[in-house]
N, C-alpha and C positions, 0 to 999 in steps of 0.2 A: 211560410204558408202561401198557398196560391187558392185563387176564386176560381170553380170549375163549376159546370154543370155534366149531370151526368146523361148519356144519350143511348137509347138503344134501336135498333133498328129493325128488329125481328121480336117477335110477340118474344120468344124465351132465350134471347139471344145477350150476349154476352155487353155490358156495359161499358161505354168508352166514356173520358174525360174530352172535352172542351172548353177554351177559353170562351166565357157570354160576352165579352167587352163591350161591358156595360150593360146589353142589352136586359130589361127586366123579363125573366123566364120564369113559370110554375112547374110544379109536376103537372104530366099532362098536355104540356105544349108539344107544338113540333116544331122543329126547325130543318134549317136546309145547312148541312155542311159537307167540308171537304175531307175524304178520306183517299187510302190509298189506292180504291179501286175510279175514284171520280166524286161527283156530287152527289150528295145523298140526303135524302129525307128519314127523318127519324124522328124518332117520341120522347121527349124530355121524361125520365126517370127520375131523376136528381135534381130537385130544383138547387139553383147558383148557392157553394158551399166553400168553405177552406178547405182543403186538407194539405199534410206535409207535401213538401213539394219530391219529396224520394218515393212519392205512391203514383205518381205522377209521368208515363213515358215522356220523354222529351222526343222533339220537338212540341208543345201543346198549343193544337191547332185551335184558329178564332171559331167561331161559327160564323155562318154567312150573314146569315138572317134567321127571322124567325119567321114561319112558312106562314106565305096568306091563303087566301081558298084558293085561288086560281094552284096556286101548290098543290092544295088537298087535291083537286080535279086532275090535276094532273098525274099526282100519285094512285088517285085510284084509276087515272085510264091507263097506266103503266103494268097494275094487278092484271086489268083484263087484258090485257096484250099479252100476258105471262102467258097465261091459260091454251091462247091460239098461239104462239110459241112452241110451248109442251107438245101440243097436237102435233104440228109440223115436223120436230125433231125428233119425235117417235114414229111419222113416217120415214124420214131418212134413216132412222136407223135400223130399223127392218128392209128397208132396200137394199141397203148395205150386209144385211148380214151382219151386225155385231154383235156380242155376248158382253152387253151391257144392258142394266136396269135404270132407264131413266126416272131422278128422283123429284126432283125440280128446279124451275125456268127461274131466275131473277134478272129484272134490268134495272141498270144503275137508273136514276133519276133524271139525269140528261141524258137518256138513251144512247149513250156514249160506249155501252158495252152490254151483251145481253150474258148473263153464267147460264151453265148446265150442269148440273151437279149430281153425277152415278156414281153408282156401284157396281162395280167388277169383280171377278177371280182373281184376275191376273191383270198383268199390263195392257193395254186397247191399244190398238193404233188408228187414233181418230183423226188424223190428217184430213186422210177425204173428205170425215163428213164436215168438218171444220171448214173447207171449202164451199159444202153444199150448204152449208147454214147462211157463212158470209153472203153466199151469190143472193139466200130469199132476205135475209134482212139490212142486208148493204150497213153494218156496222159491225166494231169489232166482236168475235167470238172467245169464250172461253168457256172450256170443257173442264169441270175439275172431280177428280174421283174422291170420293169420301167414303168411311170406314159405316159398318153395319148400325152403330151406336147413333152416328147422326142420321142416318137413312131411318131410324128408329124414330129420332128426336124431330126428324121434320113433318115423316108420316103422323107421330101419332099411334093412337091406342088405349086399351085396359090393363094394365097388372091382372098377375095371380089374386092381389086382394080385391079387384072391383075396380078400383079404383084409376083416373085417368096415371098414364104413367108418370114420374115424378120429371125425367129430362124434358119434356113438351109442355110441363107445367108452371115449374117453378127454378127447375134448377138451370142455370144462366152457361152454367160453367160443367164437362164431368169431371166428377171425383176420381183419383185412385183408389180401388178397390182390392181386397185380395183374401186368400184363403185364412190367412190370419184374423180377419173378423169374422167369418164363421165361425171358425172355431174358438172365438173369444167368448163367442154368444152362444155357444153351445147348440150351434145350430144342424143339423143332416147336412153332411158332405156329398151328397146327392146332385153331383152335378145341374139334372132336370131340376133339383127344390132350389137350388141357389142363385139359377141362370134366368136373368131377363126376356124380354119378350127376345131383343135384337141377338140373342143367343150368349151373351155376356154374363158376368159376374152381376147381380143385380145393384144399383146403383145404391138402395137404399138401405145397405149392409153397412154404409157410413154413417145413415144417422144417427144410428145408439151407440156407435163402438166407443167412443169417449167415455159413456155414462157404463157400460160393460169393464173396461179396461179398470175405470174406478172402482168399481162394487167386486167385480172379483179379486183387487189386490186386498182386499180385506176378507177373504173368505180364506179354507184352507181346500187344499186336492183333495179329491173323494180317493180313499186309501188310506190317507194321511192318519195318524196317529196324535189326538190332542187330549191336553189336560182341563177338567173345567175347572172353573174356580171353588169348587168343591174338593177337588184333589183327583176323581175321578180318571182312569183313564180310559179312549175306546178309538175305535178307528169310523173315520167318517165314512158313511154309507152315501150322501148323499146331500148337494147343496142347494138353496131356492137364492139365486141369484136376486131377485129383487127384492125378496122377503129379506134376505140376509138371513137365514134359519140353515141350523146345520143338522143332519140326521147322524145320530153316536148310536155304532151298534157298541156295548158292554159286553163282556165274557168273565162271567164271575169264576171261580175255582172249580168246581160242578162243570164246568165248560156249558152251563146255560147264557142265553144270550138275550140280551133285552134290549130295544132303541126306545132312544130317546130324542125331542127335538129341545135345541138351544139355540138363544139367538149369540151370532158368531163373536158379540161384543164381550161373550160369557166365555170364550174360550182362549185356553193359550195356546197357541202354532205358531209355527214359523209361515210367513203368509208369503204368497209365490202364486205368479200369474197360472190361470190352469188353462189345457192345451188337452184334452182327455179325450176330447174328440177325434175319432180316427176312420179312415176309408181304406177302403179296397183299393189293392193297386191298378185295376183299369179307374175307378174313381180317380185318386190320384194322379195319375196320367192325364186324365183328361181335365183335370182341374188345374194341372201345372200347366196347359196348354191354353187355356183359358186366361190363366194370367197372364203369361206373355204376350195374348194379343190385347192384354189389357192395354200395358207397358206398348205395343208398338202404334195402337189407335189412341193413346191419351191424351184430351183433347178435342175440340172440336174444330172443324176446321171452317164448318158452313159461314162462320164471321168472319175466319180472316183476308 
């Protein structure tokens, strides 16, 4: 076991491990340490904890200190410098003519490097402006392109439900996502009903799929053919997932038909994950294409 604190540096940004050595930390604190981009100020998450040491990337870096005000002052005169930054780099890049959407300014904490972090179509060749930047702010530059999902996750927004979106709120990390949780949840293959604001798979198709995956392995296919414990036999018309209630249409000798509801604990079938849900083949097309930029943006890259 090793003694870490845990640190993040971005309101919804991803949590790193730090040796405290020694030093007494709360949640809440800030501290000043060193990362791979330079010094950095960040907000204690984690107050000083064990965990195994294989959770742990090695090398595991000390902290510096624990930030005083003159830190704080300093970090937030580093915010507003971001802001005239932004300004600046959105004129050079209209002078220039480039087919790039500037997202956001960060400077390291010892002004030792300022980022720039867009979105593009394609490749940029920001060479020049990477000149015209160094010439106004006489320290080092770095341009880095990132994927729709964090340009999503920086900006911000509302969901479909109302709601502030889940990557700019809470989630640290994106999930893998894919058409196999929709259709686990029995949800419209509908492209538009499935896709996030940043044009994506919506993120939050992960949070039930565990408790989905569960509840439907004890249901039977709608088609399917089961016995009650009655002796009864009929074919299922139809399932309530969370209820766990099955609909049995009967067909007696008469070829009259009668349903009935039973709950699924009452029935014998052979139980098998269901997949009933189905799309159109441009649906499908475009939802196979959707995954794979799942697969090629997966990940955020604003932290590393």
């Amino acid at each position: 076991m090793v003694t870490v604190i845990g640190v993040r540096f971005r309101r919804v940004g991803k949590i790193y491990y730090f040796d405290p050595v020694g030093i007494e930390f709360e949640k809440g604190d800030f501290a000043i340490v060193e990362t791979a981009r330079g010094v950095e100020f960040g907000t204690v998450v984690l107050a000083p904890r064990e965990v195994p040491e294989e959770t742990v990337v090695q090398p595991l870096k000390p902290v510096i200190r624990k930030a005083t005000e003159q830190d704080c002052i300093a970090n937030a005169q580093n915010r507003e410098k971001e802001k005239e930054a932004f300004k600046i780099c959105l004129e050079k890049i209209a002078n220039r003519g480039l087919e790039m959407k500037l997202i956001e300014c960060e400077y390291t904490f010892d002004n030792n490097k300022v980022l720039f972090y867009f979105t593009a179509d394609g490749r940029i060749d920001f060479r020049e402006l990477v000149k015209d930047l160094a010439a106004v702010f006489r320290t080092r530059i770095e341009l880095r392109q990132i994927g729709v999902r964090d340009e999503t996750k920086a900006l911000g927004g509302l969901g479909i439900c109302g709601r502030p979106l889940c990557c700019s709120t809470y989630l640290s990390d994106f999930c893998p996502v894919s058409i196999k949780m929709a259709k686990e949840q029995n949800l419209s293959l509908n492209p538009t009903k499935i896709s996030g604001t940043c044009g994506r798979l919506m993120c939050c198709l992960n949070n039930e799929e565990e408790a989905y995956e569960y509840l439907n392995s004890k249901l039977p296919n709608v088609g399917d053919h089961v016995t009650t414990k009655d002796g009864l036999e009929g074919e299922v018309h139809s399932v309530s997932v969370l209820k766990q209630m099955v609909k049995i249409i009967f067909t007696d000798v008469n070829g009259d038909r009668e349903a009935k509801d039973y709950k699924a604990e009452d029935l014998i079938f052979k139980a098998r994950k269901r997949y009933e849900k189905t799309a159109t083949p441009d649906e499908m097309k475009e939802l196979r294409a959707l995954e794979a930029l799942e697969k090629k943006e997966a990940g955020s890259h604003l932290d590393d």
